[in-house]
N, C-alpha and C positions, 0 to 999 in steps of 0.2 A: 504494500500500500504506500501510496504517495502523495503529499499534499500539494494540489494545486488550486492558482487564484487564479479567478478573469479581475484586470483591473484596465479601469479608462484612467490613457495620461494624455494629462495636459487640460485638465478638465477638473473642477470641484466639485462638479454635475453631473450624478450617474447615466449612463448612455448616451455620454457626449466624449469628444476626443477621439481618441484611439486606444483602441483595446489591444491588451495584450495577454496572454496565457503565462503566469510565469509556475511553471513544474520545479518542484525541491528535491528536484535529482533528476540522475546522468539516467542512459542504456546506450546500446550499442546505436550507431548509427540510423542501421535501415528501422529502427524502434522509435528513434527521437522521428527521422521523416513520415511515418505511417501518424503518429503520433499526432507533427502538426498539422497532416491532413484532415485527421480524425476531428481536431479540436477548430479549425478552421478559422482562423483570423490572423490578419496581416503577419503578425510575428509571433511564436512561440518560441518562450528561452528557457531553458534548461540550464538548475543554480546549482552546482558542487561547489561549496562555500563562495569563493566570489568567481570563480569559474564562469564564465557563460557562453553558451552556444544559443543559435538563433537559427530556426527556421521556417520558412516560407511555407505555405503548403505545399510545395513543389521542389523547392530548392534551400542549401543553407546559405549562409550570410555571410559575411565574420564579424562582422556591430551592426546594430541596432538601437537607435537612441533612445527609441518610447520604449522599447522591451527592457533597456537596461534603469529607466525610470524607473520599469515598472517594477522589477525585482527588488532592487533595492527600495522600494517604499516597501515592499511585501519585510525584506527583512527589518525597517524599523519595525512596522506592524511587531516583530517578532521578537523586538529588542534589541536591535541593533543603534547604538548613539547615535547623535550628529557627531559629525567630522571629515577627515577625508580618508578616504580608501582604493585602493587598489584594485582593478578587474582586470580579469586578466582574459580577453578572447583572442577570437584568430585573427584580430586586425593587431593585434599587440596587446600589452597595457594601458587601461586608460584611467586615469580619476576621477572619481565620485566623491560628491560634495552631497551632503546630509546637512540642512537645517531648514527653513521653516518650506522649503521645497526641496527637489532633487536635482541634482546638476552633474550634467558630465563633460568632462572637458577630454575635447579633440582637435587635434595638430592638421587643419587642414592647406592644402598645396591648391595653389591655382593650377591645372596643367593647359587649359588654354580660353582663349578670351575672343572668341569669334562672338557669331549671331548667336550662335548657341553655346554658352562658357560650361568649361567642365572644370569643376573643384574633387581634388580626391579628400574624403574626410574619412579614410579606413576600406570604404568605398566610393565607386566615382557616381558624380551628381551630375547633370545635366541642367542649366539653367538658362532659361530665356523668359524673357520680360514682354506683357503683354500689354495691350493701352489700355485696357477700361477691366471694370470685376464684371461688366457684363461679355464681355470676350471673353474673359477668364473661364466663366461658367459655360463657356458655347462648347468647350474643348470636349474633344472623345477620346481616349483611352486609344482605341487601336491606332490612331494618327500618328502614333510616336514609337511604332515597333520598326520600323527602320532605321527612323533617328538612333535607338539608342543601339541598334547595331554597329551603326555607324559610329556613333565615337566609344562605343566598346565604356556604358555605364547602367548601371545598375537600372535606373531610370530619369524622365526629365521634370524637372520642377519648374513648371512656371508661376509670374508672381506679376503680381501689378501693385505697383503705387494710389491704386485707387483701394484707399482703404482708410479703416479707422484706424489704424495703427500705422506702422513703417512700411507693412507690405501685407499683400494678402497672397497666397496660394495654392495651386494644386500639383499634389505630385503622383506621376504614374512610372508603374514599374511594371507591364503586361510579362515580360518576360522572365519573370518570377512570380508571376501567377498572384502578381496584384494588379489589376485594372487600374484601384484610385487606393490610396494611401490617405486615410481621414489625416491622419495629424503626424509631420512627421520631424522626429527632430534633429539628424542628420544631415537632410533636406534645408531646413531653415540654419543648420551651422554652419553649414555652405554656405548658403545667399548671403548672412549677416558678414563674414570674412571676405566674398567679392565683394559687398558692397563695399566694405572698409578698405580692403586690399586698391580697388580701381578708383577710390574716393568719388561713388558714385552719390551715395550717401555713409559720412562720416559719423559714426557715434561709439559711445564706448558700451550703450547697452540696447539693446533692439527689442523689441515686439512685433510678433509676427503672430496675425490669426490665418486659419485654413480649417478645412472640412466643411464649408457649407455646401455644396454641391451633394453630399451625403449626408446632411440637418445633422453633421456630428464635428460642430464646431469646436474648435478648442485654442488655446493660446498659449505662445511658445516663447520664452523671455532667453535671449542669449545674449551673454558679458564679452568682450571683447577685451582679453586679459591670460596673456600666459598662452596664447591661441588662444580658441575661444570656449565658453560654457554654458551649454545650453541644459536648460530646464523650466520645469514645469510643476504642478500641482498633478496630485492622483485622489484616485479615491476606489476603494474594492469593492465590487459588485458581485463576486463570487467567489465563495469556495466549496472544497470536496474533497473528493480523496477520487486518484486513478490509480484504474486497475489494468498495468496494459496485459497483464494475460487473460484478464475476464475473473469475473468472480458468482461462485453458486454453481 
């Protein structure tokens, strides 16, 4: 038996944000992938103490921003302090900041700066800027499985300036078997470092909302500090216990 949470990050409002699966333990590979098929949402991570793996229903990852929100809120749940700490995935190390929200800080690279800029942030992001949030909202999912063949990224995020905050956006990943990505926060630590990096807009701490296109809107606060740190608010909407060999 194994305890798993569904929790929404980047949201203080159950069924809003992005949801993640976070499981309190390892198995073997093809077990974690049947797994996050089985459980079905954007990310499942799998916690051997700060350990984390992440997978798609289709594919794994090597980071995940909400997923790693999401774990580490599940272990304060569990008693874990504020402070910082150490994770260790297959994008490397990265730090986790614990106090009145969750924060993870990542070393992102420009690798190029056309119409459509790719940032690697562990994985590579795809970013293009759109004029209005009602273009924002027109966009379709399959529109962009060339593109992101083409610059060889995870998926692309677009973002307009038309918004209540800094930027508003959508991010799609089809070929990891996410069409749309309600809230994403690797997505928004890209944009916040090209905006700073091309000094398109300069600040040292950004707001970023996204998800309305799926009514699971949420808000993503990243610092621009040390690279940069992005985080959010959670809150846990489920738990249980999994049984991946079946039980009865």
């Amino acid at each position: 038996m194994i305890e798993v949470y569904k929790v929404d990050v980047f949201t203080k409002e159950p069924l809003k944000g992005n949801p993640a699966t976070v499981v309190l333990g390892t198995f073997d590979d093809e077990t974690m992938q049947k797994l996050a098929f089985e459980l079905n949402v954007s990310e499942t991570v799998f916690v051997d103490e700060f350990r984390l793996r992440f997978f798609t229903p289709t594919k794994e990852v090597d980071i995940c921003g909400h997923a790693t929100i999401g774990a580490f809120y599940v272990l304060k749940l569990k008693g874990l302090e504020n402070g910082v700490y150490t994770a260790k995935t297959n994008a490397g190390e990265v730090k986790v900041r614990l106090d009145d929200k969750v924060w993870l800080n990542v070393k992102p690279k420009l690798v190029s700066d056309g119409e459509t800029a790719v940032v690697d942030v562990g994985i590579r992001i795809g970013l293009k800027e759109v004029e209005s949030f009602d273009n924002l909202m027109s966009l379709k999912p399959y529109d962009v499985v060339d593109l992101c063949r083409s610059l060889d990224v995870v998926g692309i995020y677009f973002y307009t300036f038309d918004s209540c905050f800094d930027a508003c956006g959508r991010f799609f990943a089809p070929l990891y078997g996410i069409q749309e990505d309600p809230v994403t926060g690797t997505a928004n630590s890209a944009l916040a470092y090209y905006l700073y990096a091309t000094k398109k807009l300069v600040k040292d701490r950004y707001v970023f909302e996204q998800g309305h296109a799926l009514k699971r809107e949420g808000i993503v606060y990243v610092e621009v500090n040390d690279g940069v740190w992005v985080g959010g608010d959670a809150v846990l909407v489920l738990e249980g216990k999994l049984f991946p060999k079946g039980k009865g």
